[in-house]
C-alpha positions, 0 to 999 in steps of 0.5 A: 117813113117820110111823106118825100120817100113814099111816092117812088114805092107806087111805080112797080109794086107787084104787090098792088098789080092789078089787070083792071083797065077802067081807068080814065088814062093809058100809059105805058111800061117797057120790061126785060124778060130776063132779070140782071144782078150788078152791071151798067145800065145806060139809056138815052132819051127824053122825057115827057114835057108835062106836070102831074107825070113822070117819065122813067128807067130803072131796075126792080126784083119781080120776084121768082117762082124760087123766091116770090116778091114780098116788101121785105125783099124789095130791090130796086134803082130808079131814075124819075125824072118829073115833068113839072121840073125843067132841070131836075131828076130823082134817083132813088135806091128802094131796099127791104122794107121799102126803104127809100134813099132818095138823091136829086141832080141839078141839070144844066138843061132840059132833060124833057127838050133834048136827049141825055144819057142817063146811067147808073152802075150797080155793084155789091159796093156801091151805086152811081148815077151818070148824066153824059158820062159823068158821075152825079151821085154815088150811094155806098152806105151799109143798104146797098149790101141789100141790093143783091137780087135780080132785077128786071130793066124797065121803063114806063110813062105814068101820072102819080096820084100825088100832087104835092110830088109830081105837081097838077095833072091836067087831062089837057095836056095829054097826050105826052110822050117819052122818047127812047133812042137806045138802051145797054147793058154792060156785066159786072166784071170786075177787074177784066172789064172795058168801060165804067168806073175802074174797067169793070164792065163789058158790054153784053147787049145794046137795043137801037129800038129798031122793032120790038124784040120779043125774045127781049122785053114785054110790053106791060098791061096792069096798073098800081094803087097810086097810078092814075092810068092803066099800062096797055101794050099798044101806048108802047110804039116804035117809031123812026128808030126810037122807042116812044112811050104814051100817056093818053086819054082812053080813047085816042090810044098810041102815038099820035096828036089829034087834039088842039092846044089848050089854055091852062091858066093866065096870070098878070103882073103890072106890064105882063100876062103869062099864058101857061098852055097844055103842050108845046107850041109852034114859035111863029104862031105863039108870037104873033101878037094878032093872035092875042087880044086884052080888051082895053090895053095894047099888047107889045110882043109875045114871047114863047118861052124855052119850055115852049108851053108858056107865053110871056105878052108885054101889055102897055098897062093894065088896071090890075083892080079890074076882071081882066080876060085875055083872048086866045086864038089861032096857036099851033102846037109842034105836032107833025101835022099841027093842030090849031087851037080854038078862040077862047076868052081866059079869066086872068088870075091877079094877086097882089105882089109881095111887099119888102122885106119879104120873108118866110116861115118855111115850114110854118105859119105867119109868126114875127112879121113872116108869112106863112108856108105856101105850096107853089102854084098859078094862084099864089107870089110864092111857095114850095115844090114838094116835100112838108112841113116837120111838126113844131119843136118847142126847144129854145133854138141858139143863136137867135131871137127867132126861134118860131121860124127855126122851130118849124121845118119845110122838108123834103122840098126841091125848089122854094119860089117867090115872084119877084120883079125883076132885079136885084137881091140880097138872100138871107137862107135860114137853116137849123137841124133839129133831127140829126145829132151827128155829122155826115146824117144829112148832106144837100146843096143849095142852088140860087138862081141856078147857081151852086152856093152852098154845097154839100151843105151838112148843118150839123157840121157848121152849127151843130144841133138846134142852133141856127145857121144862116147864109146870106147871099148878095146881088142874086139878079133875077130876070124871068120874074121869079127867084128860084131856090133848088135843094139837091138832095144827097143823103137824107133829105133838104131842109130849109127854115126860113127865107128873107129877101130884101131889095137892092135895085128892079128893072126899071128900064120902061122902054116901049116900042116906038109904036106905042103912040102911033095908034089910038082909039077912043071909047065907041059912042054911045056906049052902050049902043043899040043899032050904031056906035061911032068909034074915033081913031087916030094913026101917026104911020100909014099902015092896012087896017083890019077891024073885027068884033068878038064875044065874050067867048073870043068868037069873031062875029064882025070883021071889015078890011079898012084897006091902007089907012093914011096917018091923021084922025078917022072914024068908023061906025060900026052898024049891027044892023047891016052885019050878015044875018042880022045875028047878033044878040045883046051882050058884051062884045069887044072890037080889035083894029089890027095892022102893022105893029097895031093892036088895040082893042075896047069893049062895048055892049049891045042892047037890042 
């Protein structure tokens, strides 16, 4: 079995049901009391915004007292949607012996920041899967014959133990929550019915989660081999029509949000930090630029990003061969009553960008001028999202000189990313099946960019067997930074060999606020300093002025209103002698003027 299939066997396993709740985290699972054989099954909701978890609905056999559960009669039909994707979701059938047939669907917007109705029908022929009523994917191979038990309606909220599938879980970044507005179920009634595919089914009930219906589902308390926390009862609530589902750490159980956003990671490019945060942020305060500070450089504007969890900070340049810290204070997250984060001093993670031509052994190590496989993360340029490497195959591979690179496969990914700047590209995708000696075995397409370029991409059929297949694409335009490969999987499961992308054009255009130049300050002197230093300052616009000094742990320490600031050249001198309390110590310290489009800042360093 493949390493991609057996992450969805742990999200109902009976045979790993257990009642200890001695883990660290709590979530939640929503079930029917009864079981259903075929149908439609519809649910609306959103899911939890969030890397490390997943937010589902899906069917599963329990097993009955005239026919216990065993692996070998395992049914189950799932939808997963992970929150380390802003466009994707996972559905899978899982048939006797754990056999997993995994399809994915590229979506067109986010299913964690709006409502979508997700469905699938159920039938001795066949099941599909619909996204706003329309159909995605159909399986109708000879397992879905084996889909023939009853099957329980669940939902639940969980964090796998597996991060090369659902990505890193961070404690920070609890709680999150899965909304539920409403779930339907409609009989199988073929020929007589009034909605699904050719009329076949009628509906039988429908639940507005108004309350919980006891006569109708339970509340879940057990946990899986595989499953970072315990599902307890009091993580499922009903709130304002809608059924939430809760992850949470082990004390501050059920639906609400009393813990403050969190820095997770910085990192830098030549004119921009990224701040990923733990939760969504409230937009006034993420793009307040006073509420940023980079010792030494001036930032331009701060943008929150439609996930609403990371920050993009124009800065007017930075010395990337220097320990850069990023100061972050004062954000709110969306909760109804918002909680403000704490100052915080965050190291930012630098990398040396990649060089052109860039190209990728996908599956491999560094070979014939390619780098090697990577697994995408903070720290690196580029990497996949899931899935493994195949081992090597030493066959001759046709039409090429490269054989290395198509002798190693990368399997099983959804997204393959590189950081690039800005601009133009031109894509070679290299592909070659060293598997599957028939057509029809493994079918995907390919997005760029989020575009469909190759569908239904079935390379045996283009190539045959051990030949390699390239597609080449040009002027992909790239404008967050990153270009983005999406494998969609719809029978067996996506590979890819090898990526080369060369450059046609980047973004040159520099053009910076005309306030650039309207502010400066000069280095304090002496620095260091014991008692006074004199900081020189010029202004092209009149503008309020506020000075403040911070330490290393981003604490304000001195703040001083130097009123409305005529344009020409000034000088403060800031006087630790006098501060309140006399209670600063020796150490590293940076001081921040702020006013109108101003923000600039310099370190210095006390000794006492």
């Amino acid at each position: 079995m493949k390493k991609i299939f057996c992450f969805a066997l742990f999200s109902i396993s009976s045979l790993l049901f257990t009642n200890s709740f001695s883990k660290d985290f709590k979530g939640a699972e929503y079930r029917t009391k009864l079981a259903y054989t075929y149908g439609r099954f519809e649910v609306r909701m959103k899911s939890a915004n969030r890397e490390g978890m997943l937010s589902s609905f899906f069917t599963y056999f329990t097993g009955t007292d005239a026919d216990p559960w065993t692996t070998n009669k395992w049914n189950e039909i799932d939808i997963e949607i992970l929150g380390r994707y802003e466009n994707d979701f996972q559905m899978n059938t899982i048939t006797p012996g754990q056999a997993n047939h995994v399809s994915r669907a590229f979506m067109n917007s986010s299913p964690h920041l709006d409502y979508h109705t997700y469905a699938f029908e159920w039938t001795p022929q066949y099941v599909a899967w619909f996204i706003d009523g329309a159909e995605v994917m159909k399986q109708t191979l000879a397992h879905i014959s084996t889909l023939t038990r009853p099957q329980k309606i669940m939902m639940n909220i969980w964090n796998p133990q597996y991060e090369s599938w659902v990505g890193k879980f961070y404690p920070e970044s609890l709680p999150a929550f899965a909304y539920y507005d409403w779930v339907s179920y409609y009989a199988y009634t073929p020929g007589s019915g009034n909605y699904g595919t050719g009329n076949n089914f009628t509906l039988d009930w429908k639940d507005e989660f108004d309350f919980w219906d006891t006569n109708r589902w339970d509340k879940a308390t057990h946990t899986w081999d595989g499953n970072g926390c315990d599902m307890i009862p009091d993580n499922a609530v009903f709130q304002d029509g809608k059924l939430i589902l809760c992850l949470t750490n082990k004390t501050d159980i059920g639906y609400k949000d009393i813990l403050p956003p969190m820095v997770l990671w910085a990192r830098a490019s030549d004119k921009k930090i990224i701040i990923k945060m733990s939760e969504e942020i409230e937009k006034k305060s993420a793009e307040n630029i006073l509420n940023y500070t980079l010792p030494g450089d001036t930032i331009v504007s701060a943008t929150l990003l439609s996930d609403f969890k990371t920050i993009e900070l124009v800065v007017n340049g930075m010395d990337l061969n220097s320990t850069i810290n990023v100061f972050v204070r004062n954000l709110l997250d969306q909760s109804s009553a918002p909680n403000k984060m704490a100052a915080v001093n965050k190291k930012v993670i630098i990398t040396k960008p990649l060089v052109f031509p860039i190209k990728i052994n996908c599956g491999g190590p560094a070979a014939l001028n390619f780098l090697p496989d990577s697994n995408w993360n903070e720290n690196v340029e580029y990497g996949y999202m899931d899935g493994n490497s195949n081992s090597f195959y030493s066959f001759p591979i046709a039409n090429t000189e490269l054989d290395s690179v198509y002798q190693t496969t990368h399997n099983g990914m959804v997204y393959y990313n590189v950081r690039v700047p800005n601009g133009s590209y031109n894509v070679k995708l290299m592909f070659a099946e060293n598997e599957i000696g028939y057509s029809g075995g493994r079918i995907f397409d390919v997005f760029v960019q989020s575009k469909n370029v190759i569908p239904n991409l079935d390379i045996f059929s283009r190539v045959q067997k051990n030949k390699a297949f390239e597609f080449d694409l040009t002027n992909v335009v790239v404008e967050n930074g990153v270009m983005q490969i999406y494998f969609g999987a719809k029978l067996g499961i996506p590979i890819i060999n090898g990526i080369i992308i060369t450059q046609n054009s980047t973004d040159v255009n520099e053009e910076q606020s005309g306030y650039l130049n309207e502010f400066r300050i000069e280095q304090n002197y002496p620095n260091p300093f014991n008692g006074q230093t004199t900081i020189n300052y010029s202004i092209n616009t009149p503008s309020n002025l506020t000075i403040k000094l911070f330490n290393v742990l981003g604490e304000q320490v001195f703040s001083k209103d130097l009123g409305f600031v005529q344009n020409g050249s000034h000088q403060f001198i800031l006087d630790t002698n006098n501060l309140a309390g006399n209670s600063i110590t020796s150490g590293v310290y940076f001081y921040v003027f702020s006013g109108t489009n101003i923000q600039e800042s310099r370190k210095l360093v006390l000794l006492k």
